[in-house]
VMD Tcl script that builds the backbone (N, CA, C; Angstrom):
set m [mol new atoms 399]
animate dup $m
set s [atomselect $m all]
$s set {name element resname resid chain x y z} {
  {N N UNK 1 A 85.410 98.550 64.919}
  {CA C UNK 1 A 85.641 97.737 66.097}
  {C C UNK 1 A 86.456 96.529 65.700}
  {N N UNK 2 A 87.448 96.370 66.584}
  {CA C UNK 2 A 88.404 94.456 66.216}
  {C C UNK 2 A 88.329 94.032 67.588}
  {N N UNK 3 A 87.968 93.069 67.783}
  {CA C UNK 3 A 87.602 92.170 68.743}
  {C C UNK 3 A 89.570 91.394 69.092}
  {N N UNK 4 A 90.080 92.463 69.789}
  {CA C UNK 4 A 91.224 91.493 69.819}
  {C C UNK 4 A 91.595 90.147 70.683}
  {N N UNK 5 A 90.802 90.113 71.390}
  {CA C UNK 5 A 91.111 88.775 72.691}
  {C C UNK 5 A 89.630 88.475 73.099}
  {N N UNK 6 A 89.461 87.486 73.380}
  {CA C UNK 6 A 88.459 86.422 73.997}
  {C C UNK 6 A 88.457 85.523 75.265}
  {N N UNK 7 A 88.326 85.978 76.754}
  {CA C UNK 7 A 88.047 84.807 77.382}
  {C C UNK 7 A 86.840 84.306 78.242}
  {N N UNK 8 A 86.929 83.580 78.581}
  {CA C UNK 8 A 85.999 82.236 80.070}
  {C C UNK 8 A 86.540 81.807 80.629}
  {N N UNK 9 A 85.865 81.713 81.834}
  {CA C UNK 9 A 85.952 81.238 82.985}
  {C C UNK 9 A 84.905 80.488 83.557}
  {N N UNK 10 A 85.221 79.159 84.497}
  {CA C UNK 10 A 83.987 79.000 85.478}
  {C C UNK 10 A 84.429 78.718 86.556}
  {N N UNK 11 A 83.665 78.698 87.569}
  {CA C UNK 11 A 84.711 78.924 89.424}
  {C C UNK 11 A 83.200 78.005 89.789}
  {N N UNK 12 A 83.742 77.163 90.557}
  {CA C UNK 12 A 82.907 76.163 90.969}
  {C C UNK 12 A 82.330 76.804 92.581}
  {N N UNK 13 A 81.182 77.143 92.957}
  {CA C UNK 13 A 81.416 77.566 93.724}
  {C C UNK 13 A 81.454 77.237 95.115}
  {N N UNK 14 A 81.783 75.863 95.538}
  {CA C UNK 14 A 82.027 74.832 96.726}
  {C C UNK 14 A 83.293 75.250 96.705}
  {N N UNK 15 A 84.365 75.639 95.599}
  {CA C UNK 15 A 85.334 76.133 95.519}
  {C C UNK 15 A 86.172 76.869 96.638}
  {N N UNK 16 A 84.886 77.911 96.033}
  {CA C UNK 16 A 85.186 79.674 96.503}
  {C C UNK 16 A 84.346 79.575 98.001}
  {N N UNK 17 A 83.959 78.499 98.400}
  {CA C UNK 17 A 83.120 78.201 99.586}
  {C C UNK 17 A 84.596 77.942 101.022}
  {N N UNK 18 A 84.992 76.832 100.028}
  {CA C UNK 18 A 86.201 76.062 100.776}
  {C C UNK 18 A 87.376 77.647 100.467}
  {N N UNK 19 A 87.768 78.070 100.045}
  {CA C UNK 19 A 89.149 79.269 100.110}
  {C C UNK 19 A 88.568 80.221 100.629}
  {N N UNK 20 A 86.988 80.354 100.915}
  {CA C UNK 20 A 86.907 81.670 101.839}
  {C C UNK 20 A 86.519 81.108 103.474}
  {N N UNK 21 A 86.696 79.891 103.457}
  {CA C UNK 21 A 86.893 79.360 104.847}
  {C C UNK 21 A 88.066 79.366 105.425}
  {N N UNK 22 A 88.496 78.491 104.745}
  {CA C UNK 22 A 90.346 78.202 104.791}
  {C C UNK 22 A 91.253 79.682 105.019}
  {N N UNK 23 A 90.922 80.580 104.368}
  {CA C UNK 23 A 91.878 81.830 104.087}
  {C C UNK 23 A 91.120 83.027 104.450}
  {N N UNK 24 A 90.014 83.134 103.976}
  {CA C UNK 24 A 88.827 84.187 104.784}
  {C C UNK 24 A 89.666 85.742 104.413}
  {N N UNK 25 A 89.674 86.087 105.389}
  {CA C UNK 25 A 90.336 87.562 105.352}
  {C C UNK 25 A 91.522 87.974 104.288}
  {N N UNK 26 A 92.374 86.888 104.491}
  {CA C UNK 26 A 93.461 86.893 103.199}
  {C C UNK 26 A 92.947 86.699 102.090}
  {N N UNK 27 A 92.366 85.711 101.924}
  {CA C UNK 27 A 91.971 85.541 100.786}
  {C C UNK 27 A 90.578 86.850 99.659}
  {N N UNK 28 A 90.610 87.122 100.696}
  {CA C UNK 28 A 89.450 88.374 100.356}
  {C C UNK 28 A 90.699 89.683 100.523}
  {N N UNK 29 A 91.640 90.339 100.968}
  {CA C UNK 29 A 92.326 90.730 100.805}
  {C C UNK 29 A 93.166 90.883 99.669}
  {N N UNK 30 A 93.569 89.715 99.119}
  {CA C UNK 30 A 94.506 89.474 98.056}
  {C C UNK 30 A 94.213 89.133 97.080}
  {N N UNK 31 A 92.990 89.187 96.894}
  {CA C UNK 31 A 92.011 88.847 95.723}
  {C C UNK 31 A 91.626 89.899 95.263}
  {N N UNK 32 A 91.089 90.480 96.239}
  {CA C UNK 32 A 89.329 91.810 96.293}
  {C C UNK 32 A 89.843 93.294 95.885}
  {N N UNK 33 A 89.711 94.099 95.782}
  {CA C UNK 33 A 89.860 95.615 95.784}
  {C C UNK 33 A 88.715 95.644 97.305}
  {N N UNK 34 A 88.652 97.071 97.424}
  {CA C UNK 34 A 87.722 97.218 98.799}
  {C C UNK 34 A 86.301 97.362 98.230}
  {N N UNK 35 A 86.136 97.792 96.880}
  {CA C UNK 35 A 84.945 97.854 96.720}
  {C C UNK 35 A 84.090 96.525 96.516}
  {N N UNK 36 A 85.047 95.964 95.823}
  {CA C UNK 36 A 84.747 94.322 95.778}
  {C C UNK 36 A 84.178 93.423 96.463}
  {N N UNK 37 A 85.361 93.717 97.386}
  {CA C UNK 37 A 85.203 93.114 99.046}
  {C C UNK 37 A 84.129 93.764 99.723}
  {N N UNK 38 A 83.789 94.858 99.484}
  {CA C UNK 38 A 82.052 95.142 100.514}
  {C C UNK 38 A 81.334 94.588 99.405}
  {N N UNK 39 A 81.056 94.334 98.938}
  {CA C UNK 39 A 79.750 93.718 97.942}
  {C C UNK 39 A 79.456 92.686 98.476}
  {N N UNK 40 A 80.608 91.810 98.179}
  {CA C UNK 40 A 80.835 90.457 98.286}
  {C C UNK 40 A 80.198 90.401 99.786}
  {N N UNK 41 A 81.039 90.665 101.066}
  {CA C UNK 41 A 80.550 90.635 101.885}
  {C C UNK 41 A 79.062 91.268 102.307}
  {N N UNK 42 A 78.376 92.154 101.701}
  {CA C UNK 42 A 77.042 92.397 101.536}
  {C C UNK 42 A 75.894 91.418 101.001}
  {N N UNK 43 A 76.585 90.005 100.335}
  {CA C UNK 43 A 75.508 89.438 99.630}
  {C C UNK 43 A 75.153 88.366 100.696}
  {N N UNK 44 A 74.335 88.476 100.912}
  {CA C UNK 44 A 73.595 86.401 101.082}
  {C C UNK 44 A 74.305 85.442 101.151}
  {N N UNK 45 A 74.809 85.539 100.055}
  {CA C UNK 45 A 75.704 84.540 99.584}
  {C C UNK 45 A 77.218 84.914 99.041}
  {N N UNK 46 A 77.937 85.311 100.201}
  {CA C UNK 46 A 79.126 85.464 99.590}
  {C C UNK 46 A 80.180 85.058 98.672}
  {N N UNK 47 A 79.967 83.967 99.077}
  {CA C UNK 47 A 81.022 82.764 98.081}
  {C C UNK 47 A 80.254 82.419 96.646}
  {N N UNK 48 A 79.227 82.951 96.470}
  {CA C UNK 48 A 78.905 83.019 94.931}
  {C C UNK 48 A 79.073 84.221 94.491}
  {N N UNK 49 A 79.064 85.693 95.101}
  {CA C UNK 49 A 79.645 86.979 94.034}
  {C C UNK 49 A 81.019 86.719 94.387}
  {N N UNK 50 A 81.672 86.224 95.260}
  {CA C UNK 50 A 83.115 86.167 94.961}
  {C C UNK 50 A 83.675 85.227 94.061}
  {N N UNK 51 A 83.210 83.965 93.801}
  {CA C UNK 51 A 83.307 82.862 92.574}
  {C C UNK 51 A 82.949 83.728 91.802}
  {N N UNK 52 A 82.187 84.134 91.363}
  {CA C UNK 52 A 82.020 85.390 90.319}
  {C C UNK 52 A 83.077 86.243 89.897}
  {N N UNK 53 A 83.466 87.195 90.610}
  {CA C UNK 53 A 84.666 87.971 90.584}
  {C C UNK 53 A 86.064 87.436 89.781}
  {N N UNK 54 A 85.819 86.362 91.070}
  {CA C UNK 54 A 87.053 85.036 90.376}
  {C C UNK 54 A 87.321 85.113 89.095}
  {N N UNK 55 A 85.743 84.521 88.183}
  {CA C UNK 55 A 85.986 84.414 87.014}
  {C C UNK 55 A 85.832 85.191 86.008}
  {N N UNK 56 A 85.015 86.497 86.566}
  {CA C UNK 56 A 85.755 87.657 86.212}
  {C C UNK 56 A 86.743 87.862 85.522}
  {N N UNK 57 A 87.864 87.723 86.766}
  {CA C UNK 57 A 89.274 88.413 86.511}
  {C C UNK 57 A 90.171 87.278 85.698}
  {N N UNK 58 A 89.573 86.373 85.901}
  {CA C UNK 58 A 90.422 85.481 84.852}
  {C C UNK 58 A 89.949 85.323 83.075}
  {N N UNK 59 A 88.506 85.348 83.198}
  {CA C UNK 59 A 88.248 86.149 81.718}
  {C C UNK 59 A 88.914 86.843 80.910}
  {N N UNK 60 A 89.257 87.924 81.971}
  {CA C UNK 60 A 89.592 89.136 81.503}
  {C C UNK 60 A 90.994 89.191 81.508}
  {N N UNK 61 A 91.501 88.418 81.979}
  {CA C UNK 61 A 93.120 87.873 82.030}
  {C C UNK 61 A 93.602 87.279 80.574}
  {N N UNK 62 A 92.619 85.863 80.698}
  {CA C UNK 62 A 92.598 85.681 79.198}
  {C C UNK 62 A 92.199 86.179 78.080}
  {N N UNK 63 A 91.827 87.216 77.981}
  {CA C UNK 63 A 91.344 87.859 76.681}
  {C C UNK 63 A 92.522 89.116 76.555}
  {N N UNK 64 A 93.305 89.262 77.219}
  {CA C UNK 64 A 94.257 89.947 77.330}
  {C C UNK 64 A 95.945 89.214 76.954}
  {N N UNK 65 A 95.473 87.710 76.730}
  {CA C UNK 65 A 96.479 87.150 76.555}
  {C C UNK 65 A 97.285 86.842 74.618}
  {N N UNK 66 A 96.170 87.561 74.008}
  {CA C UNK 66 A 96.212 88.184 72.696}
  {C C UNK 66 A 97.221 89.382 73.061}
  {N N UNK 67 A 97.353 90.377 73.944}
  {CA C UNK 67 A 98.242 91.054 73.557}
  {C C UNK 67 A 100.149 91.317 73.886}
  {N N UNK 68 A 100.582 91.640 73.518}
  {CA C UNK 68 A 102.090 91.560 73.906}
  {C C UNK 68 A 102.328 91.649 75.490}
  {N N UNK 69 A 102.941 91.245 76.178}
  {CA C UNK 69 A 103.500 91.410 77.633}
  {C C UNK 69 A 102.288 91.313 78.412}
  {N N UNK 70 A 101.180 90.422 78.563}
  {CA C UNK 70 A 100.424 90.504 78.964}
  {C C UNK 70 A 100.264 89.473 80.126}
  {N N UNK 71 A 101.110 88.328 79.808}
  {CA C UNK 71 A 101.512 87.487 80.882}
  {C C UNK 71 A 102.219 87.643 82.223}
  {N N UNK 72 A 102.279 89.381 82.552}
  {CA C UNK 72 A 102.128 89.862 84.158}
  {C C UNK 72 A 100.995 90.343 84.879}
  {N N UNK 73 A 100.462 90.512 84.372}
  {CA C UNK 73 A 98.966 90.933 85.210}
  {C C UNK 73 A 98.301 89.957 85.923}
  {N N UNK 74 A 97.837 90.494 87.137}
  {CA C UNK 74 A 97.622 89.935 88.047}
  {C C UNK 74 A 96.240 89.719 88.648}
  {N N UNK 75 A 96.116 89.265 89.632}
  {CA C UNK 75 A 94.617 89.216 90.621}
  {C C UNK 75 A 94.217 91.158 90.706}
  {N N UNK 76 A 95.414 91.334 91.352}
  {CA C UNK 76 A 94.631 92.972 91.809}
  {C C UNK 76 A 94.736 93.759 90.537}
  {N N UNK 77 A 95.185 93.470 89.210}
  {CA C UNK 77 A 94.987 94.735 88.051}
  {C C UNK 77 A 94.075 94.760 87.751}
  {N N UNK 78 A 92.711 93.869 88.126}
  {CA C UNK 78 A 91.881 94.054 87.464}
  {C C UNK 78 A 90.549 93.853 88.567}
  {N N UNK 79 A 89.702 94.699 88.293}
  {CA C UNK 79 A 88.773 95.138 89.421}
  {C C UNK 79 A 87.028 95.360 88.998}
  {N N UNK 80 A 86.312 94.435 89.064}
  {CA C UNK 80 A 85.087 94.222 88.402}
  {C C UNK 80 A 84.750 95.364 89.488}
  {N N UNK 81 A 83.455 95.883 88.689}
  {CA C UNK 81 A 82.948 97.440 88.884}
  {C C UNK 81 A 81.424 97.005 88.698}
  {N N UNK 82 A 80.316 97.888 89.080}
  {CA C UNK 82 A 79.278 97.866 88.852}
  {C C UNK 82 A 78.914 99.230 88.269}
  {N N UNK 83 A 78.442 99.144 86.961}
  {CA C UNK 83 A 77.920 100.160 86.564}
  {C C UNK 83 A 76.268 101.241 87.391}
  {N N UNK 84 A 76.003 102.264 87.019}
  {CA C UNK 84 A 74.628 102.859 87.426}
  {C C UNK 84 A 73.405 101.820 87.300}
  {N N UNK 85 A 73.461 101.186 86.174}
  {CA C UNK 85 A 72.396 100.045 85.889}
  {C C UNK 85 A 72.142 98.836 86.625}
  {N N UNK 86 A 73.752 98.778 86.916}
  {CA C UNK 86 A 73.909 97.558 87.692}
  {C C UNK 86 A 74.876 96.398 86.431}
  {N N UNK 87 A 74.808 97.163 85.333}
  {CA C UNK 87 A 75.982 96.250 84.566}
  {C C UNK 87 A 77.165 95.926 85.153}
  {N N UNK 88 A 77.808 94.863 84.853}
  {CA C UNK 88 A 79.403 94.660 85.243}
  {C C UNK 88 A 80.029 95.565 84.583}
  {N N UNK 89 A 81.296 95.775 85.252}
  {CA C UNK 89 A 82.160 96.492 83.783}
  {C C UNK 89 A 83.292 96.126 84.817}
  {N N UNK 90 A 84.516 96.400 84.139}
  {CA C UNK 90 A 86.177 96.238 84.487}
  {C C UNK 90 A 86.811 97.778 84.840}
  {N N UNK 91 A 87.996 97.716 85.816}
  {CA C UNK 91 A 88.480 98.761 85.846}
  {C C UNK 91 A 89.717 98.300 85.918}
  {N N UNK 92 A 90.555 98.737 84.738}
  {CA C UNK 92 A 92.051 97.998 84.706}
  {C C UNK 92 A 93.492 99.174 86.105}
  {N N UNK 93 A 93.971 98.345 86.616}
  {CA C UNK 93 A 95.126 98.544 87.435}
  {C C UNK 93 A 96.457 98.359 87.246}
  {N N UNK 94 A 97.282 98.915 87.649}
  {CA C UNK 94 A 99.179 98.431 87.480}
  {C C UNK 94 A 99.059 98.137 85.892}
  {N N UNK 95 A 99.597 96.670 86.202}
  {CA C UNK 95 A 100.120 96.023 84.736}
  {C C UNK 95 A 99.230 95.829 83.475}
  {N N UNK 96 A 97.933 95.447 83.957}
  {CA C UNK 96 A 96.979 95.894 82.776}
  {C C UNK 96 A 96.642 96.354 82.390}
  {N N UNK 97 A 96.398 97.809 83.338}
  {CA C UNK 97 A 96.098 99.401 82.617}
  {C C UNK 97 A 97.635 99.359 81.718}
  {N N UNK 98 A 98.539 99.853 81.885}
  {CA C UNK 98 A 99.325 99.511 80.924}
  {C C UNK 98 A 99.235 98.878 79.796}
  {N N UNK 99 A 99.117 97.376 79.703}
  {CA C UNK 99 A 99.319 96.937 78.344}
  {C C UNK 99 A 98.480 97.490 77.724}
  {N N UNK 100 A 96.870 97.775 77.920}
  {CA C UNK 100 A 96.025 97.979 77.702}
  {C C UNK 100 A 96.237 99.658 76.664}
  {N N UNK 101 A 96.637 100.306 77.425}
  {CA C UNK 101 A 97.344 101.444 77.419}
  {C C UNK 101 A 97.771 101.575 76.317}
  {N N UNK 102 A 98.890 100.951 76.238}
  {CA C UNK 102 A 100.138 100.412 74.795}
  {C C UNK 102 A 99.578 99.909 73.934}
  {N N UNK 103 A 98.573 99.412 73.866}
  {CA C UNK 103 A 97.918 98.303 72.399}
  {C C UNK 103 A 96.879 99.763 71.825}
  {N N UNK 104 A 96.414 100.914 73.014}
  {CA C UNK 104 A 95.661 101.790 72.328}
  {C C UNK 104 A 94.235 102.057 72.641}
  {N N UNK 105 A 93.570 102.744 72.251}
  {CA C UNK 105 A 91.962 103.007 72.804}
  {C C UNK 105 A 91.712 101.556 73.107}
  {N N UNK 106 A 91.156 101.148 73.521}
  {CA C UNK 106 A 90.014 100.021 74.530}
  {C C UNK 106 A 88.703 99.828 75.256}
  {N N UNK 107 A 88.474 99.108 74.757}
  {CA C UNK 107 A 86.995 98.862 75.470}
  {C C UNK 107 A 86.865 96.977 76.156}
  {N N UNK 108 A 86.303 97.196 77.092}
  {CA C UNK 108 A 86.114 95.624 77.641}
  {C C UNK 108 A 84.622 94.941 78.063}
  {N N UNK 109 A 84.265 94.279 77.295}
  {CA C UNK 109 A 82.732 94.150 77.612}
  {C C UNK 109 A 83.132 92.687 78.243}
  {N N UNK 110 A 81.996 92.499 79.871}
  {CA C UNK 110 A 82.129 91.609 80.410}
  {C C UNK 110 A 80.203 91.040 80.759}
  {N N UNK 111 A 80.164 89.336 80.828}
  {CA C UNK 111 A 79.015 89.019 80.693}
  {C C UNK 111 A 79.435 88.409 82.123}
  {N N UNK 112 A 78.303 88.147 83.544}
  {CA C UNK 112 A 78.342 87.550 84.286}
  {C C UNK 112 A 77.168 86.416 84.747}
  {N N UNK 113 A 77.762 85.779 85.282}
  {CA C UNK 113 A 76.050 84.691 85.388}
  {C C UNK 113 A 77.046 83.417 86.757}
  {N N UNK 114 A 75.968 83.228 87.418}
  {CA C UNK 114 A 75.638 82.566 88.479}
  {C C UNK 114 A 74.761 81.589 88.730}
  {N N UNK 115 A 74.851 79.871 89.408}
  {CA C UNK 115 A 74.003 79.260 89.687}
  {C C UNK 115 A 74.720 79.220 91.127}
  {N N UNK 116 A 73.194 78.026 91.195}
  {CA C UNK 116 A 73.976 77.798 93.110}
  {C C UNK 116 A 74.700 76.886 93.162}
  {N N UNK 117 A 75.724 76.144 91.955}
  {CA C UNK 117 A 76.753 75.725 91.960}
  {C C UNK 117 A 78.085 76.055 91.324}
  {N N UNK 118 A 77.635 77.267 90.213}
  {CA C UNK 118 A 78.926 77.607 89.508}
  {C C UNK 118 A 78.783 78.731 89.324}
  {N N UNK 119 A 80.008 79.743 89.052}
  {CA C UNK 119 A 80.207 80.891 88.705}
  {C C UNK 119 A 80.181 81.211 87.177}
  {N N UNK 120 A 80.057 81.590 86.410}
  {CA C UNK 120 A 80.779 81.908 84.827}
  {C C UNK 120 A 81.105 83.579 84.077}
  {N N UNK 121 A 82.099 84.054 83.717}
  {CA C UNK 121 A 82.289 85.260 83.096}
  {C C UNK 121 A 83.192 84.922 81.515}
  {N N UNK 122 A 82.939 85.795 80.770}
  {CA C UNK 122 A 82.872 86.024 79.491}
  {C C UNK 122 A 83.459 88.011 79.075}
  {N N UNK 123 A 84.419 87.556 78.778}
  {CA C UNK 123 A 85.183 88.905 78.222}
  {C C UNK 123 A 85.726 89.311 77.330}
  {N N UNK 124 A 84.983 90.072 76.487}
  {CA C UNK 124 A 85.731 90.960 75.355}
  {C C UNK 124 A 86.355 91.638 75.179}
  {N N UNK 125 A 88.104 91.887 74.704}
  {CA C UNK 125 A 88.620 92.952 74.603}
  {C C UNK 125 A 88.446 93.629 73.024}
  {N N UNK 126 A 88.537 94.934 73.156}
  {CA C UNK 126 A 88.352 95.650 71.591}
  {C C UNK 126 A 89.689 96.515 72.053}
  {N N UNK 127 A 90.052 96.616 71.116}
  {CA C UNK 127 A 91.538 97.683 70.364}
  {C C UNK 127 A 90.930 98.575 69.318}
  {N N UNK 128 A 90.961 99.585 69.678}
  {CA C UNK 128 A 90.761 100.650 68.432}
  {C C UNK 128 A 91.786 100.564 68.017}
  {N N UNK 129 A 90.919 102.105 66.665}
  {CA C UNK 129 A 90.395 103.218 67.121}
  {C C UNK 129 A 89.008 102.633 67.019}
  {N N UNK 130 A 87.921 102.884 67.083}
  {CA C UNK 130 A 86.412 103.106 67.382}
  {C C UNK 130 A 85.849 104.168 66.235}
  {N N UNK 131 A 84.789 103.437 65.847}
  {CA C UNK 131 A 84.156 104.659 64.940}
  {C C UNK 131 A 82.787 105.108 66.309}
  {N N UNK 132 A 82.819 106.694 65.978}
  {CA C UNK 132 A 82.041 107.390 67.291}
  {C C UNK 132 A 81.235 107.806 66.241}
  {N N UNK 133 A 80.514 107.221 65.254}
  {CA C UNK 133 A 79.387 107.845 64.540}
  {C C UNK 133 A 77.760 106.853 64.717}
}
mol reanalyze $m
mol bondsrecalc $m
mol representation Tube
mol addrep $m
């Protein structure tokens, strides 16, 4: 395993309170994937799994910024997922499946956490190969 990139994020979430007022539909549009966007809109508290997401994708932006041409990827390449367990996990799109692609086997481990004022995510990228023993 090589740990090639590292990032964090935190999304304040009065933030993500105020841009899903202000912008609402767009902003959940141009942000969200659809699966995203029903979650989000499924919670209680929307504007804290979407501050979430947020910092998510910017985690995972920056830990990607270790590799070559990586400074195009965007809001929509990258698409927080919920595993069977209920783990986070990433599903890379367009420009990041690509680089991702090009640098070689990959793996992305993502940590998420929430108060009722801030968002925070934490992302690991790995570059194989991988030992499968």
């Amino acid at each position: 395993m090589a740990m090639t990139g590292i990032g964090i994020d935190l999304v304040d979430i009065a933030r993500a309170e105020r841009i899903l007022a202000r912008h609402g539909e767009r902003a959940l549009r141009r942000l969200l994937f659809p699966a995203e966007r029903s979650y989000v809109e499924g919670m209680a508290v929307p504007a804290r799994h979407f501050a979430v997401r947020l910092a998510a994708k910017e985690a995972v932006y920056k830990a990607f910024q270790s590799l070559p041409d990586a400074a195009g990827i965007g809001w929509r390449d990258i698409e927080v997922t919920r595993e069977p367990a209920g783990r986070p996990g990433i599903c890379l799109h367009g420009r990041a499946l690509e680089v991702a692609e090009t640098a070689g086997p990959y793996r992305i481990h993502l940590s998420l956490t929430h108060t009722e004022h801030s968002a925070g995510a934490v992302a690991l990228l790995e570059v194989g190969p991988f030992n499968t023993e």
